[in-house]
C-alpha positions in Angstrom: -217.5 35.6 -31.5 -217.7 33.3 -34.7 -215.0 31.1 -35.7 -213.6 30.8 -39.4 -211.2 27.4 -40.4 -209.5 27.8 -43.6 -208.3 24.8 -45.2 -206.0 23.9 -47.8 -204.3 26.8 -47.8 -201.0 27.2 -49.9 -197.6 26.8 -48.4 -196.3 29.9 -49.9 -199.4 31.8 -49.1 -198.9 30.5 -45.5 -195.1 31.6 -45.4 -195.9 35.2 -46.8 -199.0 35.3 -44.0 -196.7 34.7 -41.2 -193.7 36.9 -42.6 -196.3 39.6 -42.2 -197.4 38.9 -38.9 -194.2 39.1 -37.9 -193.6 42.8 -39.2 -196.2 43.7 -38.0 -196.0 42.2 -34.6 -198.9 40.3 -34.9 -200.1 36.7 -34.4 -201.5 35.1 -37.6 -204.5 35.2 -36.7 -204.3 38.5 -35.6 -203.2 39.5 -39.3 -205.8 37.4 -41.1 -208.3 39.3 -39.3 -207.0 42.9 -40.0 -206.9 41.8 -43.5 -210.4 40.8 -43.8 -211.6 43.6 -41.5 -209.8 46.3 -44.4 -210.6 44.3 -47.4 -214.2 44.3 -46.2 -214.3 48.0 -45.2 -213.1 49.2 -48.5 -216.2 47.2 -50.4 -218.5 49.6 -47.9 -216.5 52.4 -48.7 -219.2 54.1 -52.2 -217.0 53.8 -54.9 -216.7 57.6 -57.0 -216.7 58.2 -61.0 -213.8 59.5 -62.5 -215.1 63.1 -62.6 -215.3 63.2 -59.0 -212.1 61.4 -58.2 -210.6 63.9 -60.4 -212.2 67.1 -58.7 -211.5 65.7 -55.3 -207.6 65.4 -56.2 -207.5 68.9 -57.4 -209.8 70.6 -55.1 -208.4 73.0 -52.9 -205.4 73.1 -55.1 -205.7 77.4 -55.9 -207.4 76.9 -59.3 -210.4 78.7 -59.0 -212.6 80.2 -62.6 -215.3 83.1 -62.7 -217.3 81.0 -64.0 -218.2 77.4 -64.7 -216.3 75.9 -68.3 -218.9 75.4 -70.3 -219.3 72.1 -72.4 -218.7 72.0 -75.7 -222.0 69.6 -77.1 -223.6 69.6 -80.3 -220.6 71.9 -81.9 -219.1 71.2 -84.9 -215.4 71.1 -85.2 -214.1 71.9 -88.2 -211.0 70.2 -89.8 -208.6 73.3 -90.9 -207.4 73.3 -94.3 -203.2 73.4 -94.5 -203.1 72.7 -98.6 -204.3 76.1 -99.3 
């Protein structure tokens, strides 16, 4: 296995590293490497467009159509007229 030496790292950064370690139960090295390991896992992870992170929270949900919405593209929208 590779080793990794960190210098000059900040008190405060240091204090808060150990504080979580100690939750949860953990040496601090222990913790710095399940850090890294997540951080780096989420960065493999593809990341999805909107669309598709909006249809994956709503899918499944009992919303279901006939048929497709169709896009509205090249229509012309008309501003109604209130004055008359």
């Amino acid at each position: 296995m590779a080793q990794l030496l960190v210098r000059n790292v900040d008190d405060r950064l240091k204090a808060k590293l150990q504080r979580r370690a100690k939750r949860n139960g953990r040496s601090m090295e222990a913790e710095v490497r399940e850090i890294l390991g997540t951080i780096l896992r989420e960065e493999e992870t593809p990341k999805r467009k909107l669309g598709s992170e909006i249809v994956a929270l709503f899918s499944g949900q009992g919303v279901y159509l006939d048929e497709p919405i169709q896009e509205i593209r090249g229509m012309r929208m008309e501003i109604p007229d209130f004055e008359s």
